[in-house]
N, C-alpha and C positions, 0 to 999 in steps of 0.2 A: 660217720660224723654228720650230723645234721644241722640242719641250718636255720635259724629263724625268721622270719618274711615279717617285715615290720608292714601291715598293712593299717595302720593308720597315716595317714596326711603328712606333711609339714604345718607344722602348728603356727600358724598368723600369731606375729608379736602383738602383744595386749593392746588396745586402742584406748586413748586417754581419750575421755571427756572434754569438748573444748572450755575454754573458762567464761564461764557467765561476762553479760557485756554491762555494763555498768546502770544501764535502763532494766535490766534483769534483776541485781543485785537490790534496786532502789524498791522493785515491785514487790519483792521477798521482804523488805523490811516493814514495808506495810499492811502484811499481811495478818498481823496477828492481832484479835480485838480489840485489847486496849487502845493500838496504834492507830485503828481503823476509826475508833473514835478520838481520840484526837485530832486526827487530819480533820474529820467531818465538825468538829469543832472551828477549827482555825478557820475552815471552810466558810461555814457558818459569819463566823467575826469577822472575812474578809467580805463576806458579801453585805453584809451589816454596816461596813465601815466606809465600802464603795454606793452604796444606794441609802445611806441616812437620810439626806431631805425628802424619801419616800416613802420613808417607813412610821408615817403619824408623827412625824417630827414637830416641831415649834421649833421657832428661833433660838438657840442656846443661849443666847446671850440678854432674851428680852429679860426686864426686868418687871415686875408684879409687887411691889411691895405690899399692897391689900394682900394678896393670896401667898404669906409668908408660912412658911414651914407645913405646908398642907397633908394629908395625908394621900394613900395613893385612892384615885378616885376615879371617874369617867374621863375627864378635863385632865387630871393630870396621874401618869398612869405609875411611876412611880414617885409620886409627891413631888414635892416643890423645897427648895433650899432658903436658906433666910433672909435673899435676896429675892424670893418669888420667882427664881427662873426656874425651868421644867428639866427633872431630874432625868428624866427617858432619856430628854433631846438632848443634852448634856454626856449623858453616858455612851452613846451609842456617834457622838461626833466625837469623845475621847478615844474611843476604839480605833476609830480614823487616826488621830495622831500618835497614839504607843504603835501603831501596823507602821506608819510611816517614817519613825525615830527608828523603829528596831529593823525594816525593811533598807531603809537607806546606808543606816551603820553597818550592816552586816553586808550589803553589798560595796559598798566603801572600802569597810579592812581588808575583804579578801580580797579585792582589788588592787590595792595598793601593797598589801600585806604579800601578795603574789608577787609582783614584779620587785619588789626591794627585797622580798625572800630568794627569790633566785638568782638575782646580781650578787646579792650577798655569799650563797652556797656557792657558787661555782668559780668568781675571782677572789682569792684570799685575801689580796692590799683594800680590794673594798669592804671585806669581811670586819678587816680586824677596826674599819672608820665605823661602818651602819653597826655592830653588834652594839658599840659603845654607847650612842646616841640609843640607840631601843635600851640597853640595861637602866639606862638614865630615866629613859619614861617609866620604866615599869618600877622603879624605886617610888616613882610617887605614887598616893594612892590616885585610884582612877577617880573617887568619885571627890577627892578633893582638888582633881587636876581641871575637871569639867567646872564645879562651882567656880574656881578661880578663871577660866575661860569665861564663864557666862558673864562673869562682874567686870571682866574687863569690856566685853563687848555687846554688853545688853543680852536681855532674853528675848531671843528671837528665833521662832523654830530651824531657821538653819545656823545659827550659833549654837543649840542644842545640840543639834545632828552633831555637827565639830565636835564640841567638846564630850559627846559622846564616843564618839569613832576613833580621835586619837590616843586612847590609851589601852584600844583592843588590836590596835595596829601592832604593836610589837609582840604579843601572843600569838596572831597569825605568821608575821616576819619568821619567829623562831621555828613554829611546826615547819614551813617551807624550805627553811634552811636547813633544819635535820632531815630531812627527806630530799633534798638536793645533794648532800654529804652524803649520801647512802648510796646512790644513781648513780652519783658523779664518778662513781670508779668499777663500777658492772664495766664488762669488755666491749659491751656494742657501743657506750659512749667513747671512751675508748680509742677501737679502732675508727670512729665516724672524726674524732678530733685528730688520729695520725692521718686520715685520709684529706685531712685540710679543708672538710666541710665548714660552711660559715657559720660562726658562733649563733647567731640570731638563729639559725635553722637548727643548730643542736639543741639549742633551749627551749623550743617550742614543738620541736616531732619529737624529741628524747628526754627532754628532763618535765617542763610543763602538764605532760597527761598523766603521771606519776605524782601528782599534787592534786587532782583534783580529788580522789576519793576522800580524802582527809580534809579538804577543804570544805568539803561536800559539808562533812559532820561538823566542823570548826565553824561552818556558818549560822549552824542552827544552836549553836551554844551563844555566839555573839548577837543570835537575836534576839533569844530571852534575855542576855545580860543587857544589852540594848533597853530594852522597854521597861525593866525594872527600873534600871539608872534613870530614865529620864522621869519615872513616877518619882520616884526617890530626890528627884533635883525639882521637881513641882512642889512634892511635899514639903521641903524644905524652903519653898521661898524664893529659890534659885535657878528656876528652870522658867516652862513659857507663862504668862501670866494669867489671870484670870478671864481677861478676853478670850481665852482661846481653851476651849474645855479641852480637858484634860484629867484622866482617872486622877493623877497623882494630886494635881490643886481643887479636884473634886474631895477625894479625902480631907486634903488639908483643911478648907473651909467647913466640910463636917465636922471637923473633931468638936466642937466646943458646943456640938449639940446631939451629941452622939446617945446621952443619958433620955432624950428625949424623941430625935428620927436617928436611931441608929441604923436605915436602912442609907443614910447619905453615906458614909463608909461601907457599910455590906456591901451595896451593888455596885459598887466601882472594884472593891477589894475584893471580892470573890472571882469577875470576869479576868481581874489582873491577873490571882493568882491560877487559876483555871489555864489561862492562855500561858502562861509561863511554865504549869505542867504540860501543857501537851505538849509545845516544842521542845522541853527535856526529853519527854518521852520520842518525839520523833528521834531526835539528835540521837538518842540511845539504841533506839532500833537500827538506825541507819549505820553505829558505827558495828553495830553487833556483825550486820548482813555484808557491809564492805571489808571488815575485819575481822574472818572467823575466828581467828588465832586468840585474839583478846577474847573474842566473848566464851571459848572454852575457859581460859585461866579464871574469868568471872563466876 
């Protein structure tokens, strides 16, 4: 009878990979060219929009009526509007206010959108009061909810901001409350709630970092929607006023000379649309890199 001699080892159980830390996941998302240009864009427009009165600026707001509708020249580098004020210096201080409409609103909603989303997700009596008041906002339209804001309270860049911010409030509310619903019944919440830990400590070491990666992505769609809406509430009349340059009232006062300097609409309307691609595209990369799940099904 003979016997076999098993001279191989005890075979070590497999070793998992720990899970990327969320500084890791953001690094990956930026990684791929497209993305790499658009950050270096946005980059770009923030540096532009923080150092304007050094960059060959003039006054935005002087007015020149001799030097009306000019073309782009030494003196004025992309021409003059038909009020003779300087189109560079004009575009390049709008850049400053769409960064700071869409910079302030998107840190606002998730802000606010945060803490009302997870009072909401985790006590159900206060669920079934906050759902109702959000379903309520998001019945109206957003950009009819802001014009009517503005007219009650003047146009004033932080009345913009407002009437901006509150109707992306209840889109963030909702991602956080679905993502609170989800946590709120894993077993480490769980047993930390049978163990009589204090609510405030359970929502912020157990439910709170489980919102950020979605928040993460939810901010960067609220900031392109941000800076469109407030072009859109310029152009329409109903946002900040002419004193205050702005891509969107830059447009608006082009149109009616657009057959003759169609560059007054191009260069405000191209850096618009440019800056509102690249933060889709970050937003998109970002949810790819923190959500691999979705971006296979895409």
């Amino acid at each position: 009878m003979s016997t076999t001699v098993n001279l191989v080892g005890p075979v070590d159980p497999p070793q998992h990979a720990p899970a990327p830390t969320l500084r890791a996941q953001l690094r990956l998302a930026v990684s791929s060219v497209p993305v790499m240009i658009a950050v270096a864009f946005l980059a770009a427009l923030a540096f532009v929009a923080l150092f304007a009165p050094y960059l060959g600026t003039a006054d935005p707001n002087a007015l020149n009526t001799g030097q009306r509708l000019k073309v782009i020249s030494a003196e004025y580098w992309l021409g003059s509007d038909a009020y003779g004020r300087d189109v560079y210096s004009r575009v390049l201080y709008g850049a400053r206010t769409s960064l700071i409409a869409g910079l302030g609103a998107a840190l606002i909603s998730v802000i606010l959108g945060l803490f009302i989303g997870v009072v909401s997700g985790f006590f159900r009596t206060a669920d079934a009061i906050i759902m109702r008041v959000m379903d309520g906002l998001m019945a109206i339209p957003g950009i009819l909810l802001a014009i009517a804001l503005v007219s009650l309270s003047g146009a004033s860049l932080l009345t913009v901001l407002i009437a901006i911010t509150i109707p992306e409030i209840p889109r963030v509310v909702r991602l956080v409350r679905s993502v609170v619903l989800t946590v709120r019944h894993e077993p480490y919440v769980e047993a930390a709630i049978s163990l009589g830990t204090p609510i405030p400590r359970i929502l912020w070491r157990h439910l709170v970092p489980n919102t950020i990666a979605p928040l993460v992505v939810q901010g960067t769609y609220v900031f392109a929607s941000a800076i469109l809406t407030e072009a859109i509430l310029s152009f329409l009349g109903a946002g900040l006023g002419t004193e205050t340059s702005s891509w969107g009232n830059i447009m608006a006062e082009g149109r009616m000379y657009f057959q003759l300097r169609p560059g007054l609409i191009l260069y405000p309307g191209i850096l618009l649309s440019l800056t509102v691609l690249s933060v889709n595209l970050l937003g998109d990369a970002m949810r790819d890199a923190l959500d691999p799940r979705m971006a296979r099904k895409l």
